[in-house]
C-alpha positions in Angstrom: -32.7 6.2 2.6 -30.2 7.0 0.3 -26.5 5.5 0.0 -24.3 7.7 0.4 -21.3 5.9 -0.4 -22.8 4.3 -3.3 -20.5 5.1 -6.9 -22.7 7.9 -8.1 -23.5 9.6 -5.1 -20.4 10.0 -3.0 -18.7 13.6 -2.7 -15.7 14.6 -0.6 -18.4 16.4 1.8 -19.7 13.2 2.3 -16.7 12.0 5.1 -16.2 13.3 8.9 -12.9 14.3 8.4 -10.0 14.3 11.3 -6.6 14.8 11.8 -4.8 12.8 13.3 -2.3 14.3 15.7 1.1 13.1 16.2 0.9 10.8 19.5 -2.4 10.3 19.6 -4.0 6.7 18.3 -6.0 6.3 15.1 -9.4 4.7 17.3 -8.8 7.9 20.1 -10.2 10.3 17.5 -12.9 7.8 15.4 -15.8 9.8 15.3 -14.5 13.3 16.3 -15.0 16.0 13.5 -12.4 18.8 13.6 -11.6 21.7 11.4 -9.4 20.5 8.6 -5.9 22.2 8.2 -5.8 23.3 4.9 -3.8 21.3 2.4 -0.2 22.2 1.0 0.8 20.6 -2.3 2.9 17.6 -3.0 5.4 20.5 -4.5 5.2 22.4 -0.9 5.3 20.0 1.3 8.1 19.9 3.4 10.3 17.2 2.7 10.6 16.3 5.8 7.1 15.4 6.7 4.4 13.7 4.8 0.7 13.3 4.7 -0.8 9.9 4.8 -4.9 9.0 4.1 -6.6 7.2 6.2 -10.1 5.9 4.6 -12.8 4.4 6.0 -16.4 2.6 5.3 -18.2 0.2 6.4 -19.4 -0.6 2.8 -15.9 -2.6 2.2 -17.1 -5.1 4.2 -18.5 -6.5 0.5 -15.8 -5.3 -1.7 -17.1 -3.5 -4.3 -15.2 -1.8 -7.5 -17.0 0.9 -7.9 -17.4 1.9 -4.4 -13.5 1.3 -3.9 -12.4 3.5 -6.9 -15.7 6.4 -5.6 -13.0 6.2 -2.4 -9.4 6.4 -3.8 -11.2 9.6 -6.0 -11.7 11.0 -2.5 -8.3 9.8 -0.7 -6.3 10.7 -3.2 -6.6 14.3 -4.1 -6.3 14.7 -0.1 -3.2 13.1 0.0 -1.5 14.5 -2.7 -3.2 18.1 -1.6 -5.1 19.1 -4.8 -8.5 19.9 -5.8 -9.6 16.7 -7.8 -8.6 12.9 -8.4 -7.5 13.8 -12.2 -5.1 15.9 -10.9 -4.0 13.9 -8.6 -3.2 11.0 -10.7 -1.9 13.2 -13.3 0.7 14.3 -10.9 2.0 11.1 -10.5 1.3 9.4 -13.6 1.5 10.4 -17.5 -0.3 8.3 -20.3 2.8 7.4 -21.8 3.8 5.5 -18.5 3.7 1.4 -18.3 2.6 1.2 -14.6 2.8 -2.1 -12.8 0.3 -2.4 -9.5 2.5 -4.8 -7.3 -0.5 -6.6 -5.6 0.1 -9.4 -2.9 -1.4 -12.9 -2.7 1.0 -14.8 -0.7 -1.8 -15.7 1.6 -4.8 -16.8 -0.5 -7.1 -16.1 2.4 -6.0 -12.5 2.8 -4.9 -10.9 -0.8 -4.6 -7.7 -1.9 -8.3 -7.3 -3.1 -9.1 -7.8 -6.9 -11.4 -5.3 -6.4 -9.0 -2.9 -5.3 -6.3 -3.5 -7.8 -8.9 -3.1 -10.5 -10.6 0.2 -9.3 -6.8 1.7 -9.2 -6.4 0.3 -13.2 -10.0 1.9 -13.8 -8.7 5.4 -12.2 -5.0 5.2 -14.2 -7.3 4.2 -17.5 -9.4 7.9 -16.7 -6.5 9.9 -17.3 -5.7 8.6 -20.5 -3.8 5.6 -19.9 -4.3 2.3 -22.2 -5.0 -0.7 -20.3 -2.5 -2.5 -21.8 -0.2 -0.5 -20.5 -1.0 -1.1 -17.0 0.0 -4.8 -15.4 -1.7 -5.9 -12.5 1.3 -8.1 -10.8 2.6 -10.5 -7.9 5.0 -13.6 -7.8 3.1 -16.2 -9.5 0.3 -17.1 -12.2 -0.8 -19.4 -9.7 -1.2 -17.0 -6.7 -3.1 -14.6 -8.2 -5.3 -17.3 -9.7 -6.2 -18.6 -6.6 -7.0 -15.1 -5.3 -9.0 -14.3 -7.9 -7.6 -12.5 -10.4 -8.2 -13.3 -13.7 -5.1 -13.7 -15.7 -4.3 -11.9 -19.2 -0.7 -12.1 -20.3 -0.7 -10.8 -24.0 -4.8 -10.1 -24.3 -6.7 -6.9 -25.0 -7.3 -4.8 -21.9 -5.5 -4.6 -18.6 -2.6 -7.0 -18.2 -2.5 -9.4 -15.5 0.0 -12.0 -14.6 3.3 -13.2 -12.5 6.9 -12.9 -13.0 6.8 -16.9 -12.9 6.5 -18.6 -15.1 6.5 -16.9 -18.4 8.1 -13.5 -17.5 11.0 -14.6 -15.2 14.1 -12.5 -13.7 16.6 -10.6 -15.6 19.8 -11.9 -15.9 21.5 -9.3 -13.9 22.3 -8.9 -10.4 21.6 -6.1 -9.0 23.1 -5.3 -5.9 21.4 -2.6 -2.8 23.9 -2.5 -0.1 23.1 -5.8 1.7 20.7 -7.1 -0.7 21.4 -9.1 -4.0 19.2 -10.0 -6.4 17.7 -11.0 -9.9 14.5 -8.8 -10.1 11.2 -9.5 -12.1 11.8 -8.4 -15.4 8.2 -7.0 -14.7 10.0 -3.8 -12.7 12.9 -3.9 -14.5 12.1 -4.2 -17.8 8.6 -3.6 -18.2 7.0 -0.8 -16.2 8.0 2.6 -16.2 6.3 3.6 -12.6 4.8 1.1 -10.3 2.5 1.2 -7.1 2.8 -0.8 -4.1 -0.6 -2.1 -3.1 -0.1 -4.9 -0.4 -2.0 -5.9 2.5 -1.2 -5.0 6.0 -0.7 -8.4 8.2 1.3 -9.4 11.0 4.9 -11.1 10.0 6.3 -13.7 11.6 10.0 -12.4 11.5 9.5 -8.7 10.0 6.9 -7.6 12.9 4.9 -6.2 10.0 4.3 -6.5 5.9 3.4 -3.2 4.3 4.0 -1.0 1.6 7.8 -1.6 1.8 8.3 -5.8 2.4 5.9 -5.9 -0.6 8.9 -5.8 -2.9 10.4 -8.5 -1.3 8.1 -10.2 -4.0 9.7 -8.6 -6.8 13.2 -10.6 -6.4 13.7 -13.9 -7.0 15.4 -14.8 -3.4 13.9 -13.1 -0.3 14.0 -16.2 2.0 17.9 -15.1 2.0 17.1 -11.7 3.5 14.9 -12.3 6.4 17.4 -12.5 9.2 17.4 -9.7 12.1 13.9 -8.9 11.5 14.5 -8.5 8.1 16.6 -5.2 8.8 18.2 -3.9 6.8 17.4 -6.1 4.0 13.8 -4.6 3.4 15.3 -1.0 3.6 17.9 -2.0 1.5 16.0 -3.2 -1.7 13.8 -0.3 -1.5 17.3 1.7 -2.3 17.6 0.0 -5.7 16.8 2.6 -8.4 14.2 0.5 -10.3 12.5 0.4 -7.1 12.8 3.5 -5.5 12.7 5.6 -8.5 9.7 4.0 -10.0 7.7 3.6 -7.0 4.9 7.0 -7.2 2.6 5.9 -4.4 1.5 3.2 -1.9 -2.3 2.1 -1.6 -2.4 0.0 1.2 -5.1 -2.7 1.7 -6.5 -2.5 5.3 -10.1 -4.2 4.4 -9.3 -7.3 6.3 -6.2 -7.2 8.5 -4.0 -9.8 9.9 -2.8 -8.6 13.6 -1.4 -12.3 14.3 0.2 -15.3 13.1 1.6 -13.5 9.7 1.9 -13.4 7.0 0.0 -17.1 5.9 -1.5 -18.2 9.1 -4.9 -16.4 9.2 -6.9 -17.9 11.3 -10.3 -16.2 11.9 -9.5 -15.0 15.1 -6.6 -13.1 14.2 -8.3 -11.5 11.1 -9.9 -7.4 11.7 -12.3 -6.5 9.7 -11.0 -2.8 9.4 -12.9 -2.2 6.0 -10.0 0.7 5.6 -7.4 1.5 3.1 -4.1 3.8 3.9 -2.5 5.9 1.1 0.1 8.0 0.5 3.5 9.2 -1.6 5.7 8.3 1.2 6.0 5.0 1.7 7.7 4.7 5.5 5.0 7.4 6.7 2.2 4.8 5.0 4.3 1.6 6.7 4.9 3.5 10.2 0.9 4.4 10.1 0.2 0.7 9.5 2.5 -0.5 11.8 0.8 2.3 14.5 -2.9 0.8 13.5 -1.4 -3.1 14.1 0.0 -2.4 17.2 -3.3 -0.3 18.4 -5.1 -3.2 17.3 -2.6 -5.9 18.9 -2.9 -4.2 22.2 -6.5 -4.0 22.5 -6.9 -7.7 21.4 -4.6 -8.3 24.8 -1.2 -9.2 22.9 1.8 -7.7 23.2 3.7 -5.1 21.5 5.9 -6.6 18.8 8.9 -5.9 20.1 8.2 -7.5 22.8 8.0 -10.9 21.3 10.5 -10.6 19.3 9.5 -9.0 16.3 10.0 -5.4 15.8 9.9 -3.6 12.7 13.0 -2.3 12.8 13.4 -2.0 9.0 10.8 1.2 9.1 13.4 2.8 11.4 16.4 1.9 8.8 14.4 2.8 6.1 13.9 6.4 7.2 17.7 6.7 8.5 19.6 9.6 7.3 21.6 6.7 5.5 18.8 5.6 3.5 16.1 9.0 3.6 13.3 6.9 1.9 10.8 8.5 3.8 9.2 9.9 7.5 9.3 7.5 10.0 8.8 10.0 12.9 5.1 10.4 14.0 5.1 14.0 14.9 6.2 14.7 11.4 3.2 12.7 9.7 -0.2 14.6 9.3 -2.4 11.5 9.6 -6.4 12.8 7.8 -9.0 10.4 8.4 -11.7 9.9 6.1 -14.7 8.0 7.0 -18.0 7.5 5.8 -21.9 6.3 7.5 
């Protein structure tokens, strides 16, 4: 029997595809093919409402470059609403651009996948970007090391290293409304666009760490912004103009998520093999989806909702305030497409 999700295969006919309506949850619809609303364009969409990609396959349960970059050539022409994943990219990204993939290996049993940071470099590369123009990027040489990603600082081919110890944080402080910081001179300094590609897992304090909290690695004292949920601190930082103006998309790693005990504690039990990954432009719309999947996930595993332990993700909420207008935080305004493959 053929593979039809293997790299040389796959084709955009190959996925049941869904909508997801607002209000109704991601698992409710798993399965269920309806007719796909036709696509508007990242230039028509209406600002206030956003698309965010939901991608599915069971192949990811054995990570897999070339399978993972055959599905972002999929996702991402859907979520940006053109034809092809050339355009798509082009969109966001010119070859002239230095663009920094903000990974996350806090947790060394439950990174952003190598694989997944790698196929995004491989996809930037096709449209005429040099590899050493792209850095692959996180706190530390020695958490990405120990998550498997092999380290080049000045080498040939596609950069990959830490802000400590050899890059370090400007001199600066820059200031966000509550939040001030040094950043990594990676994001300041060094990359002209950057994309958020973290991992979505429970957190201890935040309720959740997506797309947004994953800059929280970027400055050089987050432990001092964590109080009230982290709220508005997270929402905050994302304000700063090397940040939000840089930022072009968010690929969120949902191949293994952590429902409980976040963001370092992953005990077995609290890990989901999801073998998903949620992309989009709009970075609240990709966090409030996460933070919708979590708490599907939460309540069928028999725990309660964050909130109710404390927990809740308020900083999603600040973050798409009309004070800060990062993004769509309200469900009936994000059209949620599913995408999953045999």
């Amino acid at each position: 029997m053929n593979d039809i999700l293997s790299p040389k295969n796959i084709t955009r006919r190959d996925f049941i595809k869904t909508t997801i309506l607002a209000g109704i949850g991601i698992s409710q619809i798993a399965g269920c093919a309806v007719k796909q609303k036709p696509l508007t364009s990242i230039t028509q969409q209406s600002s206030d409402s956003a698309t965010v990609v939901v991608i599915k396959s069971d192949k990811l349960a054995k990570p897999d470059k070339g399978l993972i970059k055959s599905l972002l050539d999929i996702a991402i022409p859907e979520a940006l609403g053109v034809e092809s994943p050339e355009i798509a990219w082009r969109r966001l990204f010119k070859p002239t651009d230095y663009v920094g993939i903000k990974v996350n290996c806090i947790a060394p049993m439950i990174p952003t996948h190598p694989e997944l940071a790698f196929a995004i470099a491989d996809s930037l590369i096709g449209i005429g970007i040099a590899p050493e123009q792209i850095i692959i990027w996180d706190r530390e040489d020695r958490e990405l090391s120990m998550c498997g990603y092999p380290l080049n600082f000045d080498g040939p081919g596609i950069r990959c290293y830490g802000t400590k110890p050899r890059v370090g944080y400007g001199e600066e402080l820059v200031v966000s409304r509550s939040v001030g910081s040094r950043l990594s001179k990676i994001i300041s300094r060094q990359c002209t666009a950057t994309i958020s590609v973290p991992v979505l897992k429970d957190h201890n304090i935040a309720g959740i760490s997506a797309g947004l909290k994953n800059y929280f690695g970027a400055i050089e004292n987050p432990n001092k912004f964590h109080g009230n949920n982290c709220d508005p601190f997270v929402a905050d930082l994302n304000l700063a103009p090397q940040i939000k103006e840089k930022n072009k998309l968010v690929i969120c790693d949902a191949i293994k998520v952590l429902y409980e005990g976040g963001p370092t504690d992953c005990k077995p039990r609290w890990t989901w093999n999801y073998n998903g990954i949620i992309i989009g432009t709009d970075m609240v719309a990709v966090d409030q989806v996460a933070l919708m999947l979590l708490e599907e996930k939460r309540a069928s595993e028999g725990l309660p909702p964050l909130a109710a332990v404390g927990r809740p993700a308020k900083y999603i909420t600040t973050a798409g305030d009309p004070d800060h207008q990062l993004g769509v935080k309200d469900p009936q305004k994000i059209r949620i497409v599913e995408l999953s493959g045999s």
